[in-house]
Jmol script that loads the backbone (N, CA, C; Angstrom):
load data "model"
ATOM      1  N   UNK A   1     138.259   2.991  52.069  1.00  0.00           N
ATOM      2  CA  UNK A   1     137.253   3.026  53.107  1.00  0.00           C
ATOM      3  C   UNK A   1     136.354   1.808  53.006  1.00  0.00           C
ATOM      4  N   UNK A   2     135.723   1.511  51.619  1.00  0.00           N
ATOM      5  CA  UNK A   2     135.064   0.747  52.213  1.00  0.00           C
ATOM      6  C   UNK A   2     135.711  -1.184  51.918  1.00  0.00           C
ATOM      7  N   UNK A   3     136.927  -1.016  51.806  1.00  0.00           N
ATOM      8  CA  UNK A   3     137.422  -2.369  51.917  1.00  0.00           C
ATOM      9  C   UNK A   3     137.920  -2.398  53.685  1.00  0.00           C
ATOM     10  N   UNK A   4     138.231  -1.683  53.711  1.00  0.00           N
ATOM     11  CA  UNK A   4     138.767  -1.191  55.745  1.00  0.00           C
ATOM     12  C   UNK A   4     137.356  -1.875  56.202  1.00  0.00           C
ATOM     13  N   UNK A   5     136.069  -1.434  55.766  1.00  0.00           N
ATOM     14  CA  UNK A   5     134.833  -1.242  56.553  1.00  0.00           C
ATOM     15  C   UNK A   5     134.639  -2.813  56.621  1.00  0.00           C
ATOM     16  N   UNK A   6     134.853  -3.358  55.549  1.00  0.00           N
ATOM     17  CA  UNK A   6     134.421  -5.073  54.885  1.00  0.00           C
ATOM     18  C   UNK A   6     135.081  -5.726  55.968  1.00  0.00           C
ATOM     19  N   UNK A   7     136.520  -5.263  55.961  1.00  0.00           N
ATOM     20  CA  UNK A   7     137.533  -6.026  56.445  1.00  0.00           C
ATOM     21  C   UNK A   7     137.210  -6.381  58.563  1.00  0.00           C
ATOM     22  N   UNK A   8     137.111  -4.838  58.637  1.00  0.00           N
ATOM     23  CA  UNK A   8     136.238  -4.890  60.044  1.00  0.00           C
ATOM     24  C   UNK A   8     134.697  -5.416  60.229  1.00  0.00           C
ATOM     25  N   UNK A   9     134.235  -5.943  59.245  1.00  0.00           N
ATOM     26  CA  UNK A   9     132.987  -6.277  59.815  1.00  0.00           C
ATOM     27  C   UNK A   9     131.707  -5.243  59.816  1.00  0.00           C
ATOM     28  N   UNK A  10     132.137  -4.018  59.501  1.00  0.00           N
ATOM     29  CA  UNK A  10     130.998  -3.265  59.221  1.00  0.00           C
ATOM     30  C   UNK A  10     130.351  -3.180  58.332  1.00  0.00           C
ATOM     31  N   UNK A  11     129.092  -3.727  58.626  1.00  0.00           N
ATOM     32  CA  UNK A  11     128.192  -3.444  56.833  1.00  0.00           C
ATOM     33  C   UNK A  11     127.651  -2.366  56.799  1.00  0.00           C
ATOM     34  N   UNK A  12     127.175  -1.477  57.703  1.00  0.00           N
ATOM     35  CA  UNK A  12     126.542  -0.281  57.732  1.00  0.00           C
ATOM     36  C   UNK A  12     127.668   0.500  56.871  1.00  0.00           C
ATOM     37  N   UNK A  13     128.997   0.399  57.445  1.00  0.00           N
ATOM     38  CA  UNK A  13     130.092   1.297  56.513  1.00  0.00           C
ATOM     39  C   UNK A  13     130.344   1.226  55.446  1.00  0.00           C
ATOM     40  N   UNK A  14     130.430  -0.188  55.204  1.00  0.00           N
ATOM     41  CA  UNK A  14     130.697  -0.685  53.615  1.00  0.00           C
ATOM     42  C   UNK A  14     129.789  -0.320  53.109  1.00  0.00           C
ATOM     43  N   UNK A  15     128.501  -0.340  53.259  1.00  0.00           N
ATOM     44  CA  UNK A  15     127.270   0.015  52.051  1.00  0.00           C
ATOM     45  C   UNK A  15     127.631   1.287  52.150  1.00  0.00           C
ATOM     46  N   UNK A  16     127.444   2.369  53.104  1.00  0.00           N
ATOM     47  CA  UNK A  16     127.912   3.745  52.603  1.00  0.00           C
ATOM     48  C   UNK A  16     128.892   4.004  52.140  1.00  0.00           C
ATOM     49  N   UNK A  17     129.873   3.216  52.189  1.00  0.00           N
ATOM     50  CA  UNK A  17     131.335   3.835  51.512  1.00  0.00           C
ATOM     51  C   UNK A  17     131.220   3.105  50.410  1.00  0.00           C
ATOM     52  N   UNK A  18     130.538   2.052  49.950  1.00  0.00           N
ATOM     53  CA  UNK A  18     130.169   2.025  48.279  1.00  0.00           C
ATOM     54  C   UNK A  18     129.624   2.649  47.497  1.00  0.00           C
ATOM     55  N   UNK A  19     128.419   3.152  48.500  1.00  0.00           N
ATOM     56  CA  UNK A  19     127.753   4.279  48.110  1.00  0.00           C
ATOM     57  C   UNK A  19     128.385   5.348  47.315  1.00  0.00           C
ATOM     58  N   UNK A  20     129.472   6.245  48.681  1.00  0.00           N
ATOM     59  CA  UNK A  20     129.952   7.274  48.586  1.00  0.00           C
ATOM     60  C   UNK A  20     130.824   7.240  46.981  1.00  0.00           C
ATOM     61  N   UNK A  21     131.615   6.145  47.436  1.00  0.00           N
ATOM     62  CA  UNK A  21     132.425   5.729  45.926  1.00  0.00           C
ATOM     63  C   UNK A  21     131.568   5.842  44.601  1.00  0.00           C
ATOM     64  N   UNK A  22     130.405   5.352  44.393  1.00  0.00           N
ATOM     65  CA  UNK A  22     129.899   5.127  43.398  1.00  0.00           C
ATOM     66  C   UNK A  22     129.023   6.832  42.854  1.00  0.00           C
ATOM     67  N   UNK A  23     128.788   7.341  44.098  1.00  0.00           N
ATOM     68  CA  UNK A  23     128.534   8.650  43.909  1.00  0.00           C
ATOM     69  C   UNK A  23     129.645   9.686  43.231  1.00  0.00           C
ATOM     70  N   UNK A  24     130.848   9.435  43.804  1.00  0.00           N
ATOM     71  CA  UNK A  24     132.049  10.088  43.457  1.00  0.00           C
ATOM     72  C   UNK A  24     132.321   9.636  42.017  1.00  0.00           C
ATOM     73  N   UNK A  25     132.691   8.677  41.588  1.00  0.00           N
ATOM     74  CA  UNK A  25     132.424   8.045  40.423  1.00  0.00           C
ATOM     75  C   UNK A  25     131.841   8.689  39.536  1.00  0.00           C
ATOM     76  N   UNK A  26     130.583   8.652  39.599  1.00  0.00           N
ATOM     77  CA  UNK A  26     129.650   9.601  38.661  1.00  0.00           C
ATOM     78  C   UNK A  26     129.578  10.892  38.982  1.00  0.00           C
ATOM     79  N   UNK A  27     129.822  11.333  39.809  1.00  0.00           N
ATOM     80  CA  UNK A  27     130.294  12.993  39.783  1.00  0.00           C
ATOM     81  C   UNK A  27     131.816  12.937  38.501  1.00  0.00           C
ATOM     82  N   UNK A  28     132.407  12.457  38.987  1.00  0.00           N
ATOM     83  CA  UNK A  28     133.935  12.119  37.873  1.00  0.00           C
ATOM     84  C   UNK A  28     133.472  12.320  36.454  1.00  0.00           C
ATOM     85  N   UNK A  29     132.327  11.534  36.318  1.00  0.00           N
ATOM     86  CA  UNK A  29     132.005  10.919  34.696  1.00  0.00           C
ATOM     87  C   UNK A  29     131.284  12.257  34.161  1.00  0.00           C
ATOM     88  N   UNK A  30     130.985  13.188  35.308  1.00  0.00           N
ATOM     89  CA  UNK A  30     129.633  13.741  34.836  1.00  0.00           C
ATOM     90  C   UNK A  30     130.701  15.016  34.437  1.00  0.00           C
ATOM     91  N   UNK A  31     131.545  15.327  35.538  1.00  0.00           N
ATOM     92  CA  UNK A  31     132.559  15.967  35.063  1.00  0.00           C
ATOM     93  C   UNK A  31     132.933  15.945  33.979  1.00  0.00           C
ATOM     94  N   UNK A  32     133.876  15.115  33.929  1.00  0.00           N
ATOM     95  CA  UNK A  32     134.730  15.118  32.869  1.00  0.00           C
ATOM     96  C   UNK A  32     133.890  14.882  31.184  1.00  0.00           C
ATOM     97  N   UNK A  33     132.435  14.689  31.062  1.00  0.00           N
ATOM     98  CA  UNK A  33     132.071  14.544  29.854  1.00  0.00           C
ATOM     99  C   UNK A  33     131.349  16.096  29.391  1.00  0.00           C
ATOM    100  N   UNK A  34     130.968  16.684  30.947  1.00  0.00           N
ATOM    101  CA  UNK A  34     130.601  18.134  30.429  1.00  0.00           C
ATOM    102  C   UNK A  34     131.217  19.165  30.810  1.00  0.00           C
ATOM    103  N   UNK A  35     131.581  19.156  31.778  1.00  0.00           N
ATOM    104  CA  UNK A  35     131.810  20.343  32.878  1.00  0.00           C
ATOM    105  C   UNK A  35     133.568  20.801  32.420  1.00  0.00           C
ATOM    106  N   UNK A  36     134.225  19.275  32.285  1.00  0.00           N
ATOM    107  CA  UNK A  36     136.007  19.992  32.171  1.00  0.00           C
ATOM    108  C   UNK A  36     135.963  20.855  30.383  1.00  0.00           C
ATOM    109  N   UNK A  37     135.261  19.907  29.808  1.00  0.00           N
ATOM    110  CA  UNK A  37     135.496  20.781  28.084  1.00  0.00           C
ATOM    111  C   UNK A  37     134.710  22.313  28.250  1.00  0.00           C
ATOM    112  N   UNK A  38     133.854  22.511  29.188  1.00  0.00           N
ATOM    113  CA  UNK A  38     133.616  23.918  29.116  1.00  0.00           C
ATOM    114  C   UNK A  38     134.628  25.065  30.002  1.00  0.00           C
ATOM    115  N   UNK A  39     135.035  24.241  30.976  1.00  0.00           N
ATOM    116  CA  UNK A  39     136.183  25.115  31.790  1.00  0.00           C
ATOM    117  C   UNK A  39     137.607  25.139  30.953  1.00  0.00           C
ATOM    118  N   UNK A  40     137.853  24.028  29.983  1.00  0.00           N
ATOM    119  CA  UNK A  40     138.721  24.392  29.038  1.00  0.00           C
ATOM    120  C   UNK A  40     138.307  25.708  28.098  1.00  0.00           C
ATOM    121  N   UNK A  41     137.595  25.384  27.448  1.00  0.00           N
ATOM    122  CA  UNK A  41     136.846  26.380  26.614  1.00  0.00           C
ATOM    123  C   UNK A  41     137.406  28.022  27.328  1.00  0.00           C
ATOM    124  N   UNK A  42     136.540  27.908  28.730  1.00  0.00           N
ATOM    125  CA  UNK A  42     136.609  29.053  28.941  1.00  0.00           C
ATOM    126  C   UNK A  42     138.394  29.781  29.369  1.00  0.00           C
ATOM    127  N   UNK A  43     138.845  29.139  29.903  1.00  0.00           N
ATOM    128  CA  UNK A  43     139.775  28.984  30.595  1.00  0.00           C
ATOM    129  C   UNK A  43     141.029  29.716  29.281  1.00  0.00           C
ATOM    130  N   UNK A  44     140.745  29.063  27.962  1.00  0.00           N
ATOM    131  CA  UNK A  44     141.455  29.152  26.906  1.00  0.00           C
ATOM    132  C   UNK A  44     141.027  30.838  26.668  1.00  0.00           C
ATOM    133  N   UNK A  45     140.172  31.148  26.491  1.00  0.00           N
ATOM    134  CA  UNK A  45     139.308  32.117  25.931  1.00  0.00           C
ATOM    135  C   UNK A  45     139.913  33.515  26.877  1.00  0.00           C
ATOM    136  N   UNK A  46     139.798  33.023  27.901  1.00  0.00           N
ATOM    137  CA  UNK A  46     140.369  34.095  29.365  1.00  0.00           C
ATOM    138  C   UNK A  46     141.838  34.258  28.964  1.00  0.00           C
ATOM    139  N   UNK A  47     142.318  33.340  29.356  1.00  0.00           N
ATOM    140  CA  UNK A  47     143.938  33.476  28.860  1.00  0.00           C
ATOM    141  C   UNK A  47     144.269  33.914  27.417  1.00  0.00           C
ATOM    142  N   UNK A  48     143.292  34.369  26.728  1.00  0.00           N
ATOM    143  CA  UNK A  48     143.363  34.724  25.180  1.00  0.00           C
ATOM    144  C   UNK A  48     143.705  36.082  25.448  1.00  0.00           C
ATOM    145  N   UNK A  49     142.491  36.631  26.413  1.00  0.00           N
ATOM    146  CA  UNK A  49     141.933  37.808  26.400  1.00  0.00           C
ATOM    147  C   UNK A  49     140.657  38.257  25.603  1.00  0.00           C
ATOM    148  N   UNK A  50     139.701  37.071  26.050  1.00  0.00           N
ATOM    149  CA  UNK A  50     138.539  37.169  25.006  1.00  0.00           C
ATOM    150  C   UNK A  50     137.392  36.231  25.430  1.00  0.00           C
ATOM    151  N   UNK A  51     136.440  37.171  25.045  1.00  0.00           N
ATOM    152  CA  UNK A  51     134.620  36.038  25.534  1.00  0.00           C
ATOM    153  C   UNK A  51     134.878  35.253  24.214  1.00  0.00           C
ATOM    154  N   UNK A  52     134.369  33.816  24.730  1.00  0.00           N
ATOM    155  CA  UNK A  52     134.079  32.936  23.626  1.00  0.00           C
ATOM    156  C   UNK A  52     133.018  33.666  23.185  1.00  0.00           C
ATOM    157  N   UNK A  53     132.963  33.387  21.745  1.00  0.00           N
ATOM    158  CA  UNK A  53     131.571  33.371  20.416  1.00  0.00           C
ATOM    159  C   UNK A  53     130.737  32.889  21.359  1.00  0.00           C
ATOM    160  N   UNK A  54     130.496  31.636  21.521  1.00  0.00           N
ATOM    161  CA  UNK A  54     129.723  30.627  22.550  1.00  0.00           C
ATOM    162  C   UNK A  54     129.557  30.383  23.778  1.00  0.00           C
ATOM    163  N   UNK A  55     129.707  31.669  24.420  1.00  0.00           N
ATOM    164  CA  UNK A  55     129.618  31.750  26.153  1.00  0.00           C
ATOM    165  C   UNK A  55     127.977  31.476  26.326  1.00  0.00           C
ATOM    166  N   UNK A  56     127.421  31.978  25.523  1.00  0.00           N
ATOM    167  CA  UNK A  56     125.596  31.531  26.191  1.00  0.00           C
ATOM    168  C   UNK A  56     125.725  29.978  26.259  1.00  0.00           C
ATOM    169  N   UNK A  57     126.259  29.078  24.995  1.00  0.00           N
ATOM    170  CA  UNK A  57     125.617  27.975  24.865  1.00  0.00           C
ATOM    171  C   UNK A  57     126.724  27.416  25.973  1.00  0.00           C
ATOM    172  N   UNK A  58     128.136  27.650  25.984  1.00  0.00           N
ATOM    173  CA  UNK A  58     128.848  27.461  27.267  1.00  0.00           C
ATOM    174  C   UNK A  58     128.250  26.907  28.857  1.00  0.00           C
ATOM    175  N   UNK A  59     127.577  28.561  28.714  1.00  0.00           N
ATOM    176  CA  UNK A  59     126.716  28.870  30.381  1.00  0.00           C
ATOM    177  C   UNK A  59     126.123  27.777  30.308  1.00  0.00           C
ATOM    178  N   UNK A  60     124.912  27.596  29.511  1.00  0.00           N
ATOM    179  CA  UNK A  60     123.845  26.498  29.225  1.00  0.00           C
ATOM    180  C   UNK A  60     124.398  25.461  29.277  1.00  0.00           C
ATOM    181  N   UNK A  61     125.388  24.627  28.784  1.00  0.00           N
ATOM    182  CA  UNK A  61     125.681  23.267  28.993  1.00  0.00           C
ATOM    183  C   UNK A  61     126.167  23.049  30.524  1.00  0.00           C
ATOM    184  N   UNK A  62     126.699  23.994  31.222  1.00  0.00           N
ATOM    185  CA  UNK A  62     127.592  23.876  32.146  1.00  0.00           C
ATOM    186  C   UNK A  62     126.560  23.975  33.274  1.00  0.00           C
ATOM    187  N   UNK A  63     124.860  25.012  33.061  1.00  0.00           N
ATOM    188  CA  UNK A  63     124.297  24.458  33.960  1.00  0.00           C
ATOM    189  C   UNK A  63     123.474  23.585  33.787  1.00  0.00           C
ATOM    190  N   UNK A  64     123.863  22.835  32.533  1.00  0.00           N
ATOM    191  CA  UNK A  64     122.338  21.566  32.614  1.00  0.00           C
ATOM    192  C   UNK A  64     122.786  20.318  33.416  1.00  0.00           C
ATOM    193  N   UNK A  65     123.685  20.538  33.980  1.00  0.00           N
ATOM    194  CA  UNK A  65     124.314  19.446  34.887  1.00  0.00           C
ATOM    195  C   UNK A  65     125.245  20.144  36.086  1.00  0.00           C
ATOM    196  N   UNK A  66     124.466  20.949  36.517  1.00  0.00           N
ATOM    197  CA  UNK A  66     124.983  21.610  38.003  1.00  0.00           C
ATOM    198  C   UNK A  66     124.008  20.707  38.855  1.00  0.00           C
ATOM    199  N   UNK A  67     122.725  20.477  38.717  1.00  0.00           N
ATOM    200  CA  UNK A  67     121.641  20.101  39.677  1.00  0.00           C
ATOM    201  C   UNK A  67     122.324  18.836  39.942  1.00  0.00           C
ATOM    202  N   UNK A  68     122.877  18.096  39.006  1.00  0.00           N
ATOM    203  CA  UNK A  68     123.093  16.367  39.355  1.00  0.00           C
ATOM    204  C   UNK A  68     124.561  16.679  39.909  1.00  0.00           C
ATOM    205  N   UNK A  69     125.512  17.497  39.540  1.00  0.00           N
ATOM    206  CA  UNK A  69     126.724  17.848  40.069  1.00  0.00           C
ATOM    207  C   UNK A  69     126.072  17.976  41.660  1.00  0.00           C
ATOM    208  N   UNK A  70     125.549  18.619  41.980  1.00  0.00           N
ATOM    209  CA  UNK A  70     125.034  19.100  43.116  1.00  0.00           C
ATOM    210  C   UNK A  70     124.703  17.448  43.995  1.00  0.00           C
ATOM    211  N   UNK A  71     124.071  17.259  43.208  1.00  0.00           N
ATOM    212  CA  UNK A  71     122.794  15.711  44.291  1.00  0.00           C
ATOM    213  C   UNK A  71     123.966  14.558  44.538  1.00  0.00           C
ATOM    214  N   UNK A  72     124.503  14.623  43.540  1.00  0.00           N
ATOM    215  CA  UNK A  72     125.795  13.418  43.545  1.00  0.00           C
ATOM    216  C   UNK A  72     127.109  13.700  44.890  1.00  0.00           C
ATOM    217  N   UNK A  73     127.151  14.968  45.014  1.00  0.00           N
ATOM    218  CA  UNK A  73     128.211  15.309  45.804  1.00  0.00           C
ATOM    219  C   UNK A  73     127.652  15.628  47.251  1.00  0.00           C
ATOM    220  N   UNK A  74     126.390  15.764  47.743  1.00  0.00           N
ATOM    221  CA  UNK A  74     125.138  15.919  48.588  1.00  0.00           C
ATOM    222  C   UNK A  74     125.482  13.974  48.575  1.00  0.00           C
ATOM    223  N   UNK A  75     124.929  13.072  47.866  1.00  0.00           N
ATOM    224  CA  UNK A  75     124.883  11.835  48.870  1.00  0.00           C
ATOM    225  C   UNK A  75     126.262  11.449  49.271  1.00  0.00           C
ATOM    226  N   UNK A  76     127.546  11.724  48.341  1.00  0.00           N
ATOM    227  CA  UNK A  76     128.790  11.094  48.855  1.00  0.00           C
ATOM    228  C   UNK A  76     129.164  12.054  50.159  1.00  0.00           C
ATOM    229  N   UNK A  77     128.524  12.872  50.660  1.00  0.00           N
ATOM    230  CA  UNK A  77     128.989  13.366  51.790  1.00  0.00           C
ATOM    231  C   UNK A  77     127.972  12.852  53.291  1.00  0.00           C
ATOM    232  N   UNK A  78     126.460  12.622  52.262  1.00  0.00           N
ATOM    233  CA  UNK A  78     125.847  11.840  53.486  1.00  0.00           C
ATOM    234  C   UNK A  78     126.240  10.969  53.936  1.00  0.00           C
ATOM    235  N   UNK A  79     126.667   9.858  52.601  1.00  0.00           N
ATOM    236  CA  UNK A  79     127.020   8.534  52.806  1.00  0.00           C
ATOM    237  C   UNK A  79     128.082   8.612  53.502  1.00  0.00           C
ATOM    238  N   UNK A  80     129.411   9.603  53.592  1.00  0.00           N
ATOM    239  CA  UNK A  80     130.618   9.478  53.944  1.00  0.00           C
ATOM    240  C   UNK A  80     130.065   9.664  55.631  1.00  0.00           C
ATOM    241  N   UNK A  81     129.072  10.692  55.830  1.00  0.00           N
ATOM    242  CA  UNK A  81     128.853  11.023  57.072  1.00  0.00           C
ATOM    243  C   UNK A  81     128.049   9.659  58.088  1.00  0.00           C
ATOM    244  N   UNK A  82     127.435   8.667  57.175  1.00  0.00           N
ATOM    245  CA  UNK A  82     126.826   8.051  57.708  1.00  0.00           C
ATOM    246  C   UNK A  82     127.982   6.889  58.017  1.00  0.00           C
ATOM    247  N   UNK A  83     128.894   6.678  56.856  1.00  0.00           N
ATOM    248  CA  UNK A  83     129.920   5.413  57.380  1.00  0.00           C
ATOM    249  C   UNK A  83     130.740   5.778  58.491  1.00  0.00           C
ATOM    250  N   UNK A  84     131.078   6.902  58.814  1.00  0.00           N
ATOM    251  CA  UNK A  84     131.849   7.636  60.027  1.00  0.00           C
ATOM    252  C   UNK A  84     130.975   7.392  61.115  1.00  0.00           C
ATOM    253  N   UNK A  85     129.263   8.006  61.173  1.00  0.00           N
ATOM    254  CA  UNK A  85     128.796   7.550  62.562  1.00  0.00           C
ATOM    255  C   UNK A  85     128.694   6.059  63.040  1.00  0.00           C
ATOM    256  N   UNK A  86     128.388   4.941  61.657  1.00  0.00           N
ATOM    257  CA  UNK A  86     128.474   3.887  61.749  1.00  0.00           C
ATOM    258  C   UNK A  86     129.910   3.072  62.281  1.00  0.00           C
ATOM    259  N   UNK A  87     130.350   3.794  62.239  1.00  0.00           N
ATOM    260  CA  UNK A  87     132.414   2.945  62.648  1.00  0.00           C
ATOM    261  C   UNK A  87     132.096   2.921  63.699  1.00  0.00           C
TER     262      UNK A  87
END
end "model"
wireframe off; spacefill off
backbone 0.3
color backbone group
């Protein structure tokens, strides 16, 4: 998207679809450093047939990064929405 946007001449698009990218990006990072090792965790634990020992501290890590999970995936959809009205 936003090499298409460059390529046409849109800067309104390109800045949002760098945006969007760079938002997505760090949703990725934010993922994968907290969020996938606790859905493993749990995921393992289920398929055991069993609560982890550590489901509180689980819960707790998994929501100390819901709010930014949240805000990060909130601008790549503004931004996506804004490079679409901009085309």
């Amino acid at each position: 998207t936003v090499a298409l946007a460059a390529a046409s001449e849109h800067w309104v698009s390109t800045a949002a679809s760098a945006v969007a990218t760079l938002a997505l990006i760090s949703f990725t990072g934010v993922y994968n450093q907290v969020s996938r090792p606790v859905n493993t965790a749990l995921t393992a634990a289920a398929l055991a047939g069993r609560v982890p020992d550590d489901a509180r501290e689980l819960q707790a890590r998994w929501d100390s990064v819901i709010n930014a999970r949240v805000a990060l995936q909130t601008i790549a959809l503004a931004a996506l929405s804004v490079s679409l009205a901009a085309a």
